[in-house]
KOLBADREN-10340 format. One record per residue: residue in one letter; x, z, y of N, C-alpha, C in turn. Coordinates in steps of 0.05 Angstrom, whole numbers, plus 32768, in hexadecimal, padded with zeros to 4 digits. Atoms other than C-alpha are relative to their C-alpha. Layout:
BEGIN
aXZYXZYXZY;...
***
This chain:
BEGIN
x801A8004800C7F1370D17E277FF07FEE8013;x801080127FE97EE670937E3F7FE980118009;x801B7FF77FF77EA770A07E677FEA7FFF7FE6;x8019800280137E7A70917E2E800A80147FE4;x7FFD7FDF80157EA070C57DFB7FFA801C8014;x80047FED7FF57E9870F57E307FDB80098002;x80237FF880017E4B70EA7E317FFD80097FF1;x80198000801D7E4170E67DE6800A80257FF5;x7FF37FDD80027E69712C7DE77FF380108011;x800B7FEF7FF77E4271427E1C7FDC80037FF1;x801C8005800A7DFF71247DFB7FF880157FEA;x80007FF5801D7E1471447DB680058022800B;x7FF47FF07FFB7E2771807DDC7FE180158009;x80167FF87FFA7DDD718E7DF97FF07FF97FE7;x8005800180137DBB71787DB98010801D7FEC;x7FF07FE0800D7DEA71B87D987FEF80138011;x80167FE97FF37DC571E67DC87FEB7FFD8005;x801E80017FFF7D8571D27DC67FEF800B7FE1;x80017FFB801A7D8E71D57D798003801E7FFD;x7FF77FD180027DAE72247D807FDA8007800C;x80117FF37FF17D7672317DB17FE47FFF7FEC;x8024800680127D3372117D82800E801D7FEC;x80017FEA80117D54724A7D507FEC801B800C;x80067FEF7FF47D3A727A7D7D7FE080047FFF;x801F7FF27FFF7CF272A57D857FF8800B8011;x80027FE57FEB7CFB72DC7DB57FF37FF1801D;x8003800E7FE27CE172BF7E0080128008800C;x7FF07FFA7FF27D0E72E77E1E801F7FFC7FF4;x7FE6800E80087D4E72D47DFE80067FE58000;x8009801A7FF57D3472907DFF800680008018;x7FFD7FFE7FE97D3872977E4180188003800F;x7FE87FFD80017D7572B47E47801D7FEF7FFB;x7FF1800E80127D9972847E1D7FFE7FE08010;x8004801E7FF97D7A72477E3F800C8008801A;x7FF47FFB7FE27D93725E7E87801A80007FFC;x7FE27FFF800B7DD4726A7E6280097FE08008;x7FF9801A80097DDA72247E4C7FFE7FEE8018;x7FFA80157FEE7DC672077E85801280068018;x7FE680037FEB7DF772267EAF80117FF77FF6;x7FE6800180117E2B72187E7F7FFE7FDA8007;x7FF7801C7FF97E1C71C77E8E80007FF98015;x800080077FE07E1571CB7ED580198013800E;x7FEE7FEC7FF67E4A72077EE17FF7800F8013;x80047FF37FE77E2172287F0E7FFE801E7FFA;x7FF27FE27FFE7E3572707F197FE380178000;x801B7FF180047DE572897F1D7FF47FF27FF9;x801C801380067D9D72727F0D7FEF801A7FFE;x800B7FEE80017D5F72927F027FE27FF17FF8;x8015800F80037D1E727A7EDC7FE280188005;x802480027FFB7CD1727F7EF17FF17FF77FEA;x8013800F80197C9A727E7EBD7FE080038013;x801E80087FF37C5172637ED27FF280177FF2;x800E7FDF800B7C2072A47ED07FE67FF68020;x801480007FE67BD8728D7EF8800B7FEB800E;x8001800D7FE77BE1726E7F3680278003800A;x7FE57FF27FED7C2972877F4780197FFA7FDE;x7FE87FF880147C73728B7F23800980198002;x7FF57FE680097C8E72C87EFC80157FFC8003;x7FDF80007FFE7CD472DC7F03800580097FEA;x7FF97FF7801C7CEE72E27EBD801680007FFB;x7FE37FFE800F7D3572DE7EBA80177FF58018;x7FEE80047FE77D7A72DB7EE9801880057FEF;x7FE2800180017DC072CF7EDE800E8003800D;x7FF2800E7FE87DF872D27F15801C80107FF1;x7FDF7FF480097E3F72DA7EFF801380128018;x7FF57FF27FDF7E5672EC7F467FF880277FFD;x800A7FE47FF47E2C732E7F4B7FF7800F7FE1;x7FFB7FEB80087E2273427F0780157FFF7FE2;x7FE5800580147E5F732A7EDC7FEC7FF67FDC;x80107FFC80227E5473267E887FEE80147FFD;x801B7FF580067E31735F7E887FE57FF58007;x802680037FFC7DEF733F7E9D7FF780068018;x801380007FE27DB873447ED27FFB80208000;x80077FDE80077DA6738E7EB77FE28003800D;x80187FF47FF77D6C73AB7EDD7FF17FE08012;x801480187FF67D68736A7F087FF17FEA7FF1;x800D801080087D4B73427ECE7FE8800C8007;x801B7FF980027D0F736C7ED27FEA80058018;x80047FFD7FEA7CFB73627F167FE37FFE8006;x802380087FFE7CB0735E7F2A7FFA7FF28017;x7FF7801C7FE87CB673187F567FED7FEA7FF3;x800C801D80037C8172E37F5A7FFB7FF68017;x8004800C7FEC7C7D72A97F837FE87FEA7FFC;x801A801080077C4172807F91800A7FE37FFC;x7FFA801780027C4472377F7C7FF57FEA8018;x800380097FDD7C4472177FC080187FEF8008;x7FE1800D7FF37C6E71E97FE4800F800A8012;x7FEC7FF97FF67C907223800C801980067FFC;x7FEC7FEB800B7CBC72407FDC80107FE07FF7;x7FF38016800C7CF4720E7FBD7FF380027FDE;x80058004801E7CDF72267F717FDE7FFC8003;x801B800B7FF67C9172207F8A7FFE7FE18004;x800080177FF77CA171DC7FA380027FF97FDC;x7FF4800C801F7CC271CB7F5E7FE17FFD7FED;x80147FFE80167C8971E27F377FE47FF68006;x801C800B7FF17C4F71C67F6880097FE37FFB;x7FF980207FFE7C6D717E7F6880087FEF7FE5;x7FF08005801B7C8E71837F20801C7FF08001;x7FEF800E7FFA7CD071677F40801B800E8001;x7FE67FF57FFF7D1D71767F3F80018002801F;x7FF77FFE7FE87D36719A7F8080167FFF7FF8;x7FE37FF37FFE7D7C71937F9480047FFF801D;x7FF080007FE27D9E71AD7FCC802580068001;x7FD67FFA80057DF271A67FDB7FFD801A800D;x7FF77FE87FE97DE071E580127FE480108009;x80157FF87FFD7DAA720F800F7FF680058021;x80007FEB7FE97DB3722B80567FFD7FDF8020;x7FF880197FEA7DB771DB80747FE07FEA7FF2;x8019801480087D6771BF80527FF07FF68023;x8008800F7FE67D4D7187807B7FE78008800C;x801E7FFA7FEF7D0E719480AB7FEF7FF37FF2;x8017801080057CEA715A80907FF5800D7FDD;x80147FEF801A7CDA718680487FF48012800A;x801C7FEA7FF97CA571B880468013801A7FF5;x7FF77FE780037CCE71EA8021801680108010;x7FE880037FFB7CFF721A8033801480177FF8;x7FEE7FFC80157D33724280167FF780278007;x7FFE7FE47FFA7D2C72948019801A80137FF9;x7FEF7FFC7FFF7D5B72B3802C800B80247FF8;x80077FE380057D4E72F980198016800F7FDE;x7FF87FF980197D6E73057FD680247FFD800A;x7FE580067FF77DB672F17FF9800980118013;x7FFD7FED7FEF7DAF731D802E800180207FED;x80007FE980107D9C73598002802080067FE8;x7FEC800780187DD473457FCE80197FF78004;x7FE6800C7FF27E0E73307FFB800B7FE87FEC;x7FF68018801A7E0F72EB7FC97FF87FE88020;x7FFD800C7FE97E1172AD7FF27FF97FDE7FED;x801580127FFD7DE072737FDD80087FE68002;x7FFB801E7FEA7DFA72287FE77FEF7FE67FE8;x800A8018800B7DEC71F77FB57FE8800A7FE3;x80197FF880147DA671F27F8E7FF87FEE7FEC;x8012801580127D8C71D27F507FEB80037FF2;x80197FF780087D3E71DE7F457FF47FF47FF0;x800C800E801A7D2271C57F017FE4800B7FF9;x80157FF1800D7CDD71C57EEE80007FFE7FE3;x800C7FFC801B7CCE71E27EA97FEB7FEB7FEF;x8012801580087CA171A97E8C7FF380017FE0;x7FFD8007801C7C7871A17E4F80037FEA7FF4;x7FFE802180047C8E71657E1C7FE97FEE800C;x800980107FF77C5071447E337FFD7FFF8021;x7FFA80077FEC7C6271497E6D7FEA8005801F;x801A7FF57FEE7C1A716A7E918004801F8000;x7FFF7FDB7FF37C2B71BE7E87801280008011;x7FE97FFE7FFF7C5871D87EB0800380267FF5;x7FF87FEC80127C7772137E8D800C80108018;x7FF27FEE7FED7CA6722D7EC7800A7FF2800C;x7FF280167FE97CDB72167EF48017801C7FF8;x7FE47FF380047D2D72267EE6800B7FF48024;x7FF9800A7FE37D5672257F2D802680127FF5;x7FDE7FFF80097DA972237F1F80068007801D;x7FF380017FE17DCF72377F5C801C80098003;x7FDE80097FF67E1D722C7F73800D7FF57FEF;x7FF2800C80157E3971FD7F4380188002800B;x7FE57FF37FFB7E7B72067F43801C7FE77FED;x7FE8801580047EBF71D57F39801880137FEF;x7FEA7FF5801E7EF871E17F03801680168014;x7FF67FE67FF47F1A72107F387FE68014800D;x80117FE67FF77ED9723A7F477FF17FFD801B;x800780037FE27EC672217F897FE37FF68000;x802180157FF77E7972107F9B80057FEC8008;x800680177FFA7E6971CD7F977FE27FF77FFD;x8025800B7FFB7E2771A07F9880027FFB7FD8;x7FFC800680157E0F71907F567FFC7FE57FF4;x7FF5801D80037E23714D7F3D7FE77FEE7FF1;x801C800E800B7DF471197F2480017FFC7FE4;x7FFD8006801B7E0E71127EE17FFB80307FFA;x800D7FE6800E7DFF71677EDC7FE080037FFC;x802080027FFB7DB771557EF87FF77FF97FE6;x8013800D80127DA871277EC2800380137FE5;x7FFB7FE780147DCA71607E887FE9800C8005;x80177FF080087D9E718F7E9E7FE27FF97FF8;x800E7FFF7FFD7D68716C7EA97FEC7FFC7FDD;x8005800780167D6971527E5F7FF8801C7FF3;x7FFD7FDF80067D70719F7E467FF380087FFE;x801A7FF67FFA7D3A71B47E707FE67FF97FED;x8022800F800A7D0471807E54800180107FE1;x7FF97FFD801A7D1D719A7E0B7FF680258002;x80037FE57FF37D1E71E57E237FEA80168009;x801B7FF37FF97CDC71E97E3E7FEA80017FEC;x800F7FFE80217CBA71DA7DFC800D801C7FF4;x7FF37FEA80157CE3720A7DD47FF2801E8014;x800A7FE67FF87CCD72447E0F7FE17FFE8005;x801F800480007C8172257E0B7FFB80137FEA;x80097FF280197C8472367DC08008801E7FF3;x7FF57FE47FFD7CA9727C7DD07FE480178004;x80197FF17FED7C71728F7E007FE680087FEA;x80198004800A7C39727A7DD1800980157FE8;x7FFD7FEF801B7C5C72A97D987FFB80178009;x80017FE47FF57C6572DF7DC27FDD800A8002;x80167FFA7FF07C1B72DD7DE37FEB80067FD5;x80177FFE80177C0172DD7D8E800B80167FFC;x7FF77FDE80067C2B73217D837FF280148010;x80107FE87FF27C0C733E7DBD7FE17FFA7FFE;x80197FF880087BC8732A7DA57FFB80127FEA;x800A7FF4801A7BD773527D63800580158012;x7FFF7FEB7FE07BE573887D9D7FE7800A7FFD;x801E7FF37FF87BA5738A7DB37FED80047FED;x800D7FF480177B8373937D738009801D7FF9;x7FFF7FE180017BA573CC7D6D7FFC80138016;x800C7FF77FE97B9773E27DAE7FDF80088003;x80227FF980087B4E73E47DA07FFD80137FF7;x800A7FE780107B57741F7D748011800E800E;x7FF07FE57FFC7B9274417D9480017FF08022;x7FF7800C7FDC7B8E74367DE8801880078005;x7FE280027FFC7BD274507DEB80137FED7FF8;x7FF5801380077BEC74167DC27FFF7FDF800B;x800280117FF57BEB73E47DFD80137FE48000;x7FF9801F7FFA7C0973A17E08801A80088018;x7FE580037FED7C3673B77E418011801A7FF3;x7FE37FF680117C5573F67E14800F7FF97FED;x7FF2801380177C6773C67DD780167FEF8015;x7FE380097FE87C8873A17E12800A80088001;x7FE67FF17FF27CA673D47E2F8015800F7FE5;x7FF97FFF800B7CBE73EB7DEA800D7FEE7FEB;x7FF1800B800D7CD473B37DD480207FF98019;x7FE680097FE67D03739C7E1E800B801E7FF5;x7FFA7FF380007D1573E47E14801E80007FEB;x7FF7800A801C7D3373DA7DC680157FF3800E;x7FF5801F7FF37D5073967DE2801C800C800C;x7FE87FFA7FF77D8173B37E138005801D7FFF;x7FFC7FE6800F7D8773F77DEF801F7FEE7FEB;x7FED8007800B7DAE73CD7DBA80167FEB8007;x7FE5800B7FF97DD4739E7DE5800D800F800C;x7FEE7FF17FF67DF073D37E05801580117FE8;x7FF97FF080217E0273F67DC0801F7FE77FF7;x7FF48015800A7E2273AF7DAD80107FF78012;x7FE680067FEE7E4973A17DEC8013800F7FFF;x7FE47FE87FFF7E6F73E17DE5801B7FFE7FE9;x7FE78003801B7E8673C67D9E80057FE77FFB;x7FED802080007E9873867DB17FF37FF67FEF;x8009801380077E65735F7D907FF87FE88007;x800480197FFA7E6373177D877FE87FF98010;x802280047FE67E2E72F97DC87FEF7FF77FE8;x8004801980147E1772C87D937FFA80147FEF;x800A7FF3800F7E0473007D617FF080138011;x800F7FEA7FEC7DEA732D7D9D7FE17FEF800A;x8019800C80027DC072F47DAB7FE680017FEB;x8008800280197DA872ED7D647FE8801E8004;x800D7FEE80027D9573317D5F7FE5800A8012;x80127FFA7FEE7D73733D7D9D7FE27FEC8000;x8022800B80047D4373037D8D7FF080107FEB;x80137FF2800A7D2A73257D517FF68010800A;x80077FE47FF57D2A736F7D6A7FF17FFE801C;x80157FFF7FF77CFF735B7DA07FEC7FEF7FFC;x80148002800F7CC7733D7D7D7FF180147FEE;x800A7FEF80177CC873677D427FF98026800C;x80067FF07FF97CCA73A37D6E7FDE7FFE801A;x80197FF97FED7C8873927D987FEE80007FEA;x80147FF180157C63739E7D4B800A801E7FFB;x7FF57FDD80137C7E73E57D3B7FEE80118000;x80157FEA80077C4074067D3B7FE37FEF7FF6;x8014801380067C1473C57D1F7FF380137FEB;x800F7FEC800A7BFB73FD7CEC7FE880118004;x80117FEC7FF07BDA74247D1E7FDA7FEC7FFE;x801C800E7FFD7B9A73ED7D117FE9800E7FE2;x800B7FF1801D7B8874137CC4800280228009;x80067FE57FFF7B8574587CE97FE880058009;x802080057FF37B3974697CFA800A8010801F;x7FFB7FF97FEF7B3274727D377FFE80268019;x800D7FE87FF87B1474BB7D42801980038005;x7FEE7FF880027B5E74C77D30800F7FFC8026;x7FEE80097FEA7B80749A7D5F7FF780098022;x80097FF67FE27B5274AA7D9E7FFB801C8003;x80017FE17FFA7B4D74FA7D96800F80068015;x7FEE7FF67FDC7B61751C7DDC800D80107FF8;x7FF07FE880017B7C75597DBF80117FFB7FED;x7FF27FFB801A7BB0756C7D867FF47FF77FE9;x800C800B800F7BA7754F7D48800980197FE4;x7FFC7FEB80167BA6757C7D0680107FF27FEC;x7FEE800A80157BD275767CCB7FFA7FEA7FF2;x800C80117FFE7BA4754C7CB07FFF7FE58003;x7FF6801B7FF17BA4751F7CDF80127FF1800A;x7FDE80117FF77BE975177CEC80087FF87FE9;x7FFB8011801B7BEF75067C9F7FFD7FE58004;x800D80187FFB7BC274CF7CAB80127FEC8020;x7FEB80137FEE7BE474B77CE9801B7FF57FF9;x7FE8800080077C2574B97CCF7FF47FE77FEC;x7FFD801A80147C0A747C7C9C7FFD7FE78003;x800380187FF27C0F744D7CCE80197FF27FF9;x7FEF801280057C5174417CB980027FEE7FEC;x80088012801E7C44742E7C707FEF7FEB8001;x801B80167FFD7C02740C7C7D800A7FE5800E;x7FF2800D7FF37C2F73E27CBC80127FF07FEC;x7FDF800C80137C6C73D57C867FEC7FE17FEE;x80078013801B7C3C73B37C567FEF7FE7800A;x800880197FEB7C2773797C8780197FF17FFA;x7FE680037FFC7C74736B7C8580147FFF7FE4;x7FEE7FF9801A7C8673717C3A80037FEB7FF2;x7FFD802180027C8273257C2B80177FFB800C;x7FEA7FFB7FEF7CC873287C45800A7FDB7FF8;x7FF7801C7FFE7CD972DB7C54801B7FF28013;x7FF080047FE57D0272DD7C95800A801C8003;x7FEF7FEF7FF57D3473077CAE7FE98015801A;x80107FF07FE97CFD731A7CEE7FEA80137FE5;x801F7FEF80157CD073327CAF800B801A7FF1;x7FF57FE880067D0173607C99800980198020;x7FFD7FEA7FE67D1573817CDE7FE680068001;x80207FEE80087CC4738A7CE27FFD80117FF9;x800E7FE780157CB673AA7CA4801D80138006;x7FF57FE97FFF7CF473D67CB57FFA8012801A;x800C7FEC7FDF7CDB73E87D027FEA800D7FFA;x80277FF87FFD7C9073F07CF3800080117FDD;x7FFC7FE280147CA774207CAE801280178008;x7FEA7FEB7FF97CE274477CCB800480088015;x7FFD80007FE57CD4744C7D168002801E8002;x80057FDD7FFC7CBF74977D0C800F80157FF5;x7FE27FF180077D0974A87CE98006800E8010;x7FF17FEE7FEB7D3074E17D04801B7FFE7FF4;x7FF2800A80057D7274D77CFE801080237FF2;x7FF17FEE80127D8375217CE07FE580037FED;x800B7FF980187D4D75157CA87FDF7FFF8003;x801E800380057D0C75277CBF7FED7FFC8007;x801080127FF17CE974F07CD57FED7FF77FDE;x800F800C80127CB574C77CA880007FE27FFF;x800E7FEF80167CA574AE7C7B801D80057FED;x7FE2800080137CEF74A37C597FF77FF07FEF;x8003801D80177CF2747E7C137FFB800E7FED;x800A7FEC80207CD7748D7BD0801E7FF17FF3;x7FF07FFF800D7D0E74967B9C7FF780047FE7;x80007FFA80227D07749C7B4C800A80137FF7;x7FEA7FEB80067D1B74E17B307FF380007FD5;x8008800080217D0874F67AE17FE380048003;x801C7FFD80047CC175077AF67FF37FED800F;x800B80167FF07CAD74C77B1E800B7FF9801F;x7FFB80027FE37CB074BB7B697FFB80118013;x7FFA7FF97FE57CC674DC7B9E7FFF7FFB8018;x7FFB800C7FE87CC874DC7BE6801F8010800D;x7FDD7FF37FFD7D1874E57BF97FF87FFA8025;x7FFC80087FE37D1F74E97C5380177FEA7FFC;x7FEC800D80027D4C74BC7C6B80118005801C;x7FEE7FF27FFA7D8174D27C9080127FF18013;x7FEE800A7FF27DB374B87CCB7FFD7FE07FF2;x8006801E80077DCB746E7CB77FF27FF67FEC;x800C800B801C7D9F746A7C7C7FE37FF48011;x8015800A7FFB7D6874597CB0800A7FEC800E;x7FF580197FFB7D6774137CBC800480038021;x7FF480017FEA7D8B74037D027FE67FFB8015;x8016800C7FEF7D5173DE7D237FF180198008;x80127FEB7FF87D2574177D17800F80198015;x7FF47FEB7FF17D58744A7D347FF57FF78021;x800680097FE37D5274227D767FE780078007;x80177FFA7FF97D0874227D777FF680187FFC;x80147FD97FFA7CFE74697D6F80078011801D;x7FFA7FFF7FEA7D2274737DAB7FF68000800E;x8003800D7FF07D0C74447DCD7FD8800B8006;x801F7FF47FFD7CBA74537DBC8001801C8009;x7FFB7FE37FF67CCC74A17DC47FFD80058029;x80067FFB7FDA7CD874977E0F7FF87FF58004;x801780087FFA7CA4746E7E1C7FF280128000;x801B7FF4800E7C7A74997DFA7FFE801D8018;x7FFE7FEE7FF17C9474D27E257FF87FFF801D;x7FFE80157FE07C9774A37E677FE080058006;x800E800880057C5174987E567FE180148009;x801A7FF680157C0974B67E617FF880037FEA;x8012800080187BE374D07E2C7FEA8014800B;x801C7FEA7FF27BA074F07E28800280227FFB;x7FFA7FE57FF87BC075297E118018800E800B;x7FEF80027FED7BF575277E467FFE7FEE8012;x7FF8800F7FEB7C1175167E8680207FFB7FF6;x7FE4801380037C5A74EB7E8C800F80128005;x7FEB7FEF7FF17C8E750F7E9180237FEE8015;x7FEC80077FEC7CC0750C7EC880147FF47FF1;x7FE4800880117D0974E67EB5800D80127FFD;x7FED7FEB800A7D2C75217EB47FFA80117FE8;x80097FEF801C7D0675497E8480047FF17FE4;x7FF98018801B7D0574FE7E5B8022800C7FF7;x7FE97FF77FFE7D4C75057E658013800F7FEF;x7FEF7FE8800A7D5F75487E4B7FF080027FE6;x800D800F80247D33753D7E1080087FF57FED;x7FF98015800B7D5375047DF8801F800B7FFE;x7FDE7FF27FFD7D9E75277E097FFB80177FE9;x800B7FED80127D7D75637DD980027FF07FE7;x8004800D801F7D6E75337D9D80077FE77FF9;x7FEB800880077DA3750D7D9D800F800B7FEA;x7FFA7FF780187DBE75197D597FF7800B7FF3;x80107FED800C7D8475387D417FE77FE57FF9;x8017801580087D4675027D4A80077FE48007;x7FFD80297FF27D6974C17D6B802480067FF4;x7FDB800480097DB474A57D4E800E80038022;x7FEF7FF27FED7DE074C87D7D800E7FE58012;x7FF080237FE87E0874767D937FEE7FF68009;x801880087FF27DC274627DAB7FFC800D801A;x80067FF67FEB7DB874917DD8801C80048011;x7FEE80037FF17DF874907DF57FFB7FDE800C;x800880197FEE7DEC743F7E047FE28006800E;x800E7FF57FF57DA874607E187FF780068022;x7FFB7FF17FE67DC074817E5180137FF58013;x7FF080087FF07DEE74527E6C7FED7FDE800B;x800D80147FF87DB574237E7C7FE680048009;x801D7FF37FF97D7F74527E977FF67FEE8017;x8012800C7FEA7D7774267EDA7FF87FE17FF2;x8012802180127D6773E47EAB7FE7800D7FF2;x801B7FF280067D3274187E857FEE80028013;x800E7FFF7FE37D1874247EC97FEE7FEC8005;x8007801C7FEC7D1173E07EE57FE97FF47FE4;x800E8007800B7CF073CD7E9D7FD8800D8008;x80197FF57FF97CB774057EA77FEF7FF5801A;x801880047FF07CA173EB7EE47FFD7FDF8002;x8014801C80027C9B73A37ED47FF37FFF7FE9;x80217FFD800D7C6C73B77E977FF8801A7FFD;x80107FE27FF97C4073E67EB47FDF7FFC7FF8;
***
């Protein structure tokens, strides 16, 4: 193959994943996906992107094949790591100057730069650091900056660290510029979901902005764990996970048509009032019943069926037709839609995790044995088994939205 079929194969080849990637919604899969890709044209064996938050960069996302194989980053995506945008740090530098770093040797940067490499994450992690490629995030016009991506140990067709070549530089760098738009218009979707958040938050203070988070990351790797065990396609695991975390940070958008005497009472609520509460789901569904998109159906099935029990008697179930009109039939193990199974879970221990005004949190163990109890009773029994084999990624979520 000449050099110039090899471009237009590599050209046509980044153009294909920029195209997969614009499909996309989620920020965090976005994210995911674009770190993917760009190791996949540089070969480098880690990376790890920064999103602009204030004055400083967020740590939003990590790859390293070395330390934590296909399974993923796990608990270390959710790290609580910012660095200031300064010319000490190398991804600071990147994002203060708006310029590509590369280094062939992290451990060998010349005196005459200002930055310089930390060495702390290598030490802790027995991983071993050599070659760097620091990209700033950019917007098309070319004045935000969005974040800063940083590739590290590119690697040669037998596996060996190498520097990263000038013809990978210019791949990524194309990628990137394409990349950072698509996670501008991520951000800006996300940040309008969590304003319908805070509307509901107004009436119910328990219905915050960082437990829709935390119930939705929760969801998220609740069902990739579910889906790795049965060998599902990445490429459909992707798919899914972008919806199910969007559509899971509305599952209680209802809660804004409950008055509020209800929602803010300190004590027990009377029969009554738990009628009335309970019609958050219906009231929620019918925001969502214009069903256009696939994300509009997972919705209206999270934010109507979240409060399923999986032996029957959860709410609200489905009306049915008998000889004297309509009914309300429960709905029962797999008859409740999948999505929702996850998020009842997933909101459940939050909810437990959680203050309330008429409670304190309960410890993990008590969560724990709770959840081991109603297993086969209020949560689908294969959930909570992937559940429990990912309690230190639940962990690490809770305390980066606190």
């Amino acid at each position: 193959m000449s050099g110039r079929q090899k471009k237009n194969v590599t050209l046509a080849s980044i153009l294909n994943k920029i195209s997969a990637l614009n499909q996309l919604q989620d920020v965090n899969t976005i994210l995911d996906t674009t770190l993917s890709e760009a190791r996949s044209l540089t070969q480098a064996d880690a990376g790890s992107i920064f999103l602009v938050k204030g004055d400083k960069l967020e740590f939003r996302h990590v790859q390293n094949d070395t330390l934590f194989g296909e399974k993923g980053a796990g608990a270390a995506r959710y790290r609580n790591v910012s660095i200031p945008i300064s010319e000490d740090s190398i991804v600071g530098f990147s994002a203060l100057t708006k310029e590509i770093v590369v280094l062939d040797d992290a451990y060998k940067i010349s005196a005459d730069v200002p930055y310089k490499f930390n060495d702390s994450f290598d030490k802790s992690s027995c991983y071993h650091t050599t070659s760097i490629l620091t990209v700033p995030l950019v917007s098309l016009d070319n004045q935000g900056l969005i974040g800063v991506m940083q590739l590290i140990n590119a690697q040669d067709a037998q596996g060996k660290v190498t520097r990263f070549s000038e013809q990978s530089r210019m791949w990524v760098r194309v990628f990137s510029n394409n990349a950072a738009a698509i996670i501008e218009r991520s951000m800006l979707n996300h940040e309008l979901i969590l304003r319908m958040v805070k509307m509901a938050e107004l009436h119910d203070p328990e219905e915050t902005g960082a437990h829709v988070q935390r119930v939705s990351a929760y969801s998220v790797e609740i069902y990739k764990r579910w889906a790795e065990k049965r060998k599902v396609r990445q490429a459909e695991i992707t798919k899914y996970c972008d919806l199910l975390g969007r559509a899971a940070l509305l599952h209680d958008a209802g809660k804004v048509g409950i008055p509020d005497t209800i929602l803010k009472k300190p004590g027990p609520l009377t029969s009554e009032e738990f009628e009335l509460i309970k019609c958050h789901t219906v009231s929620g569904a019918a925001l969502f019943t214009s069903i256009s998109s696939e994300l509009d159906r997972i919705t209206h099935d999270i934010v109507l069926h979240h409060h399923e029990r999986w032996n029957g008697e959860g709410y609200p179930g489905h009306l049915v037709r008998d000889g004297s009109g309509w009914i309300r039939k429960p709905l029962v193990g797999e008859e409740i839609p999948f999505a929702a199974r996850i998020v009842a879970l997933a909101d459940v221990f939050d909810a437990l995790a959680s203050e309330r005004c008429y409670k304190a949190p309960w410890d993990n163990e008590k969560i724990y044995n709770e959840i081991r109890k109603e297993s086969g009773e209020y949560f689908d029994p294969d959930l909570v088994d992937a559940f429990f084999e990912i309690t230190d990624i639940l962990h690490a979520i809770q305390k980066k939205f606190t």
